[in-house]
Every structure is written in C-alpha cells, then in structure tokens.
C-alpha positions as a Markdown table, in Angstrom:
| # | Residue | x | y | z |
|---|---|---|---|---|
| 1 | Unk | 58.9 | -72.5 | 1.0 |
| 2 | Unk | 57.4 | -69.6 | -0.9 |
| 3 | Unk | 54.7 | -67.2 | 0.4 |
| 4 | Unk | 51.8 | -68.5 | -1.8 |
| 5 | Unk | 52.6 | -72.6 | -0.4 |
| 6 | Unk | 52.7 | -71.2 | 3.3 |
| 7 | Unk | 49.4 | -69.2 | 2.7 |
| 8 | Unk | 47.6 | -72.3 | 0.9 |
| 9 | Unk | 48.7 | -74.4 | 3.8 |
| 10 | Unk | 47.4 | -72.5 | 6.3 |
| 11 | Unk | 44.0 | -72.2 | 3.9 |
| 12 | Unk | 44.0 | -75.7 | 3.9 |
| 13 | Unk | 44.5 | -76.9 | 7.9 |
| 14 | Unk | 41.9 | -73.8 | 9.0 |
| 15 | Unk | 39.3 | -75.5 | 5.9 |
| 16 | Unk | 39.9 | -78.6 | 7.5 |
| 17 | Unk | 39.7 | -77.3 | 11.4 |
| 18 | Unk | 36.2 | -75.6 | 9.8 |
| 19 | Unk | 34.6 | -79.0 | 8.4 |
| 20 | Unk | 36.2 | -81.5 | 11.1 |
| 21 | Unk | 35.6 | -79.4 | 13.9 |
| 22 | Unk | 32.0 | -78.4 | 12.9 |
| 23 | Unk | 31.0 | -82.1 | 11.6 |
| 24 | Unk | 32.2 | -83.8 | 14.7 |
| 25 | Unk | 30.7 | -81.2 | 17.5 |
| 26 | Unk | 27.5 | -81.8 | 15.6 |
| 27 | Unk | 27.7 | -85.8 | 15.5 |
| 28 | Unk | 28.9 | -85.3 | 19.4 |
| 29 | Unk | 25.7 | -83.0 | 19.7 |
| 30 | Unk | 23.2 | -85.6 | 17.7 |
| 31 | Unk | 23.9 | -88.2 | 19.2 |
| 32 | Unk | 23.8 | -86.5 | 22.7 |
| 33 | Unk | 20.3 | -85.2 | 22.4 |
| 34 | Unk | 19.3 | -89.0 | 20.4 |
| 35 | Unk | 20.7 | -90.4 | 24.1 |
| 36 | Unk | 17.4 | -88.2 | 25.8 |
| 37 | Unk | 20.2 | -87.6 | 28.5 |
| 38 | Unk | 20.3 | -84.5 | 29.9 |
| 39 | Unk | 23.7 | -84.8 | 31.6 |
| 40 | Unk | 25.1 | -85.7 | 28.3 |
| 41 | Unk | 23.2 | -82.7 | 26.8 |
| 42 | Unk | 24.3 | -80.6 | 28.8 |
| 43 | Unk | 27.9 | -81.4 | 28.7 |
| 44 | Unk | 27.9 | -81.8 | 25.1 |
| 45 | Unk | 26.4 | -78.4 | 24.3 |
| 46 | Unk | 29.0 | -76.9 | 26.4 |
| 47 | Unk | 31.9 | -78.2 | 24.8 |
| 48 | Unk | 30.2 | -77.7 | 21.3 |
| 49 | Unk | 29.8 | -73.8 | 22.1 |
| 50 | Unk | 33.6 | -73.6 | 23.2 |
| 51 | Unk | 34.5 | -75.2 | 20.4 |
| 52 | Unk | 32.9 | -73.3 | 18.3 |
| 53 | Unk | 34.5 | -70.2 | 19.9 |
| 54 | Unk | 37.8 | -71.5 | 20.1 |
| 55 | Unk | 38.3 | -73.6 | 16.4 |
| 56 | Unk | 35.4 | -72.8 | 13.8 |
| 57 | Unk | 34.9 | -68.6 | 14.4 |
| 58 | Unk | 38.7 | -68.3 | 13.9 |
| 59 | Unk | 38.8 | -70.5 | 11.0 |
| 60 | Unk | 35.7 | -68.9 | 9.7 |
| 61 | Unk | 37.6 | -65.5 | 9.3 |
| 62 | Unk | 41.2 | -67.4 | 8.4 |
| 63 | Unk | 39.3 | -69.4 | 5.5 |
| 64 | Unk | 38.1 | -66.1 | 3.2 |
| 65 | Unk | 41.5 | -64.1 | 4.9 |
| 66 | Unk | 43.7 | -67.2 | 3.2 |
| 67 | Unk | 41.5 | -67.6 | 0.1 |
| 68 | Unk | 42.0 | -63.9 | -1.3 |
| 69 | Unk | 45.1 | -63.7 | -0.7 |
| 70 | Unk | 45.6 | -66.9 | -2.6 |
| 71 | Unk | 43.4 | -65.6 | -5.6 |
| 72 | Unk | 45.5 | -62.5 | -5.9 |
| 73 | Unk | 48.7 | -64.3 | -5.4 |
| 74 | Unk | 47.5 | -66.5 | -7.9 |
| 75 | Unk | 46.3 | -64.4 | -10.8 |
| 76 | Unk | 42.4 | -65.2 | -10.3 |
| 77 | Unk | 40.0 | -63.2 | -10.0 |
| 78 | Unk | 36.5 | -62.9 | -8.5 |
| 79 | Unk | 34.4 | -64.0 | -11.7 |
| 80 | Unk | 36.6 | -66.9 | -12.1 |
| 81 | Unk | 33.6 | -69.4 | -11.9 |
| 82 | Unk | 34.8 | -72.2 | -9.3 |
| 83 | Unk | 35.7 | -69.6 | -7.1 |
| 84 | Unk | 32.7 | -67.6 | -7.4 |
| 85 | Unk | 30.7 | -70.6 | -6.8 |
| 86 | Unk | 33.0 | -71.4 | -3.9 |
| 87 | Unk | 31.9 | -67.9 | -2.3 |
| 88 | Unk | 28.7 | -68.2 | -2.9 |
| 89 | Unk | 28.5 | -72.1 | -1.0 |
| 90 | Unk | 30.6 | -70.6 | 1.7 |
| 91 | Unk | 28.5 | -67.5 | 2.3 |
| 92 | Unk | 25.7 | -70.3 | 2.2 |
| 93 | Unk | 27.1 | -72.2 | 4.4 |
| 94 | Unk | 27.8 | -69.1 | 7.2 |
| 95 | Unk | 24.3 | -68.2 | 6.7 |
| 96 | Unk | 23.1 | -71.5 | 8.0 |
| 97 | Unk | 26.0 | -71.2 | 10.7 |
| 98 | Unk | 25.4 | -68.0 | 12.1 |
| 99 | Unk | 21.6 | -69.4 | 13.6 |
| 100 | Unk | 23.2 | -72.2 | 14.8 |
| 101 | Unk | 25.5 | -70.6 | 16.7 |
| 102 | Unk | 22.5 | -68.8 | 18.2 |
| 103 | Unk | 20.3 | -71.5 | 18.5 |
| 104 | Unk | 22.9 | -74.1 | 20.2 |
| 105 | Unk | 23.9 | -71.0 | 22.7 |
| 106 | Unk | 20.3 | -71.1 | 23.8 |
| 107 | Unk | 20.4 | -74.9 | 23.8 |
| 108 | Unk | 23.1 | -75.1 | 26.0 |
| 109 | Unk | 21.6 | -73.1 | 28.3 |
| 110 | Unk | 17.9 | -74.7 | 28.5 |
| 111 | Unk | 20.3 | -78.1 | 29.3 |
| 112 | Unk | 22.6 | -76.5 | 32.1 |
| 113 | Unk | 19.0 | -75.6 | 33.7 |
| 114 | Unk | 17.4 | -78.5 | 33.3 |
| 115 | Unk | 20.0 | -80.4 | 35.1 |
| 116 | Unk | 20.7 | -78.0 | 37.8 |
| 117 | Unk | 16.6 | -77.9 | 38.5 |
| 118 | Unk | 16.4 | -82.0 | 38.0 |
| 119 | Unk | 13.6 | -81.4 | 35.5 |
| 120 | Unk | 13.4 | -82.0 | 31.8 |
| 121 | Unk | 14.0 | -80.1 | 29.0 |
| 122 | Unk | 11.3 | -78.1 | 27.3 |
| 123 | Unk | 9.8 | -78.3 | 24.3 |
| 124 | Unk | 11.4 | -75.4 | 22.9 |
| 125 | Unk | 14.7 | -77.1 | 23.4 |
| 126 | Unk | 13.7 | -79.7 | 20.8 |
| 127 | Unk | 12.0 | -77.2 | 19.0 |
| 128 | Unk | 15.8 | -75.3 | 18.2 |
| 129 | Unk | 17.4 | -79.0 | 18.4 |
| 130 | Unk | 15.0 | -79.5 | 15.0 |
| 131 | Unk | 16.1 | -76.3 | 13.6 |
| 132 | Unk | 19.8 | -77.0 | 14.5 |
| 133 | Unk | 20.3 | -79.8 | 12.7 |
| 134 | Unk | 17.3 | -78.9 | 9.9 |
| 135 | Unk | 20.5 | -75.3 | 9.2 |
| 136 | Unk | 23.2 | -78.2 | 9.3 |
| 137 | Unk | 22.8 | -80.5 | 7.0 |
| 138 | Unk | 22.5 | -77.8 | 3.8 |
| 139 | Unk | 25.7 | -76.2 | 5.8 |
| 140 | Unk | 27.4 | -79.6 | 5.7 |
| 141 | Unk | 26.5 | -80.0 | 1.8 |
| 142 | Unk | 27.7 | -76.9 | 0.9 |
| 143 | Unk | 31.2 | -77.1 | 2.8 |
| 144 | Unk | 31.3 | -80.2 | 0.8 |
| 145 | Unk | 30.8 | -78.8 | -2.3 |
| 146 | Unk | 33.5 | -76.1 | -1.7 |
| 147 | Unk | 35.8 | -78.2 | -0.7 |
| 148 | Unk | 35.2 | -80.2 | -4.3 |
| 149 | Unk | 35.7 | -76.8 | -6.6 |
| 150 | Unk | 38.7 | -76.0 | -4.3 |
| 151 | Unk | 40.3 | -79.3 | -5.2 |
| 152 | Unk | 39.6 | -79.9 | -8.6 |
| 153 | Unk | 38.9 | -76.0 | -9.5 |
| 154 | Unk | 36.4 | -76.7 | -12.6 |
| 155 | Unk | 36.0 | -74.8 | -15.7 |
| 156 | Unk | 32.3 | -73.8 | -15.5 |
C-alpha cells in the first residue's frame, strides 16, 4: 500500500472518529438534559468531556495533519476551490467547537454539584445548555459540508 492510501485512510477513520464521536456525545448529551434528570446529566456530561479529550481533540489535529499532507502528496494546492472551501467549513466548524468545549466543561460541572448537593441545576446551566447546542448545529452543517467537497471534490 503506498504512502498517499495509508495517509488518506487514516484521514478518513480520524474524519469519521471527528463527526461520529462528536454527533453521538451530543445526541447522548440532548437527550440527557431533554430527560430533566440530573443523574443522567451528570453522567452524560462526564463521559461527553472525556470523550472529547480522548477521540475528537486528537482527531481534530490528525484531520488538517492528514489533509496537507494529502494535498501536497497529491499535487493540490491551497486555492484549489473545494479544498479552500473545505478549510474554511472546518475552521468554521472549530470555531463553534472550541466554546463548546468550554461551555460543556462548565456544564459538567454545574451537574456533578447539583447531584452531590441534591438540588437542581441553575439557570445558568440551561443558559450554556442553549448555547451548546445553538454552536452545534452550524458545527454539524459544516462538518457535513466538508465531508461533501471531500468526497466529490467540485470544480467551483
């Protein structure tokens, strides 16, 4: 297998750790705080911080890493449209990321105290929750939209 196939394969699994791991910590995360339960809140947020740690901020360096190296191996070149446009969605995308790394952080921790105290969680935990998923749904869209010009790499 030649250089070029290994590094688009490993392009491709860390694209597909980025989207699936990200997507499904945030349905696991929705439908936690849609449950009003603060166990499952709490557990959930915890889980959706490690995963972030452990699958999406690696991925999130391997995806750019793999993708330049492609386009040089390649012949491309930054100005090739699809790509720039690919850069520009991703850097999106990690813009909308980066805050909800933050805010989910803080989430996590207003749940782990709220069940340790037996009390509820305050209204600045719903107050993030809102701009959690407000940041993930254009994050979301433009993943998707990468991941078209990636596979069918358009002449714009």
């Amino acid at each position: 297998m030649s250089a070029y196939l290994i590094l688009k394969t490993l392009h491709i699994l860390s694209s597909v750790v980025l989207v699936g791991v990200g997507f499904g910590s945030a349905f696991y995360l929705f439908c936690a705080n849609r449950s009003k339960s603060i166990e499952a809140q709490a557990v959930v947020a915890r889980f959706v911080v490690l995963a972030d740690w452990i699958f999406t901020t690696p991925a999130v360096i391997v995806q750019p890493a793999s993708g330049i190296g492609l386009m040089y191996m390649a012949g491309w070149t930054f100005t090739t449209p699809w790509l720039a446009w690919s850069l520009v969605l991703y850097v999106i995308a990690g813009a909308c990321w980066l805050p909800v790394v933050w805010l989910q952080i803080r989430m996590r921790r207003m749940a782990d105290l709220a069940l340790v105290q037996g009390g509820v969680l305050p209204a600045e935990y719903w107050r993030y929750a809102r701009w959690w998923e407000g940041l993930g749904y254009p994050a979301f869209l433009c993943m998707v939209g990468v991941y078209f010009l990636m596979v069918n790499k358009p002449a714009l």
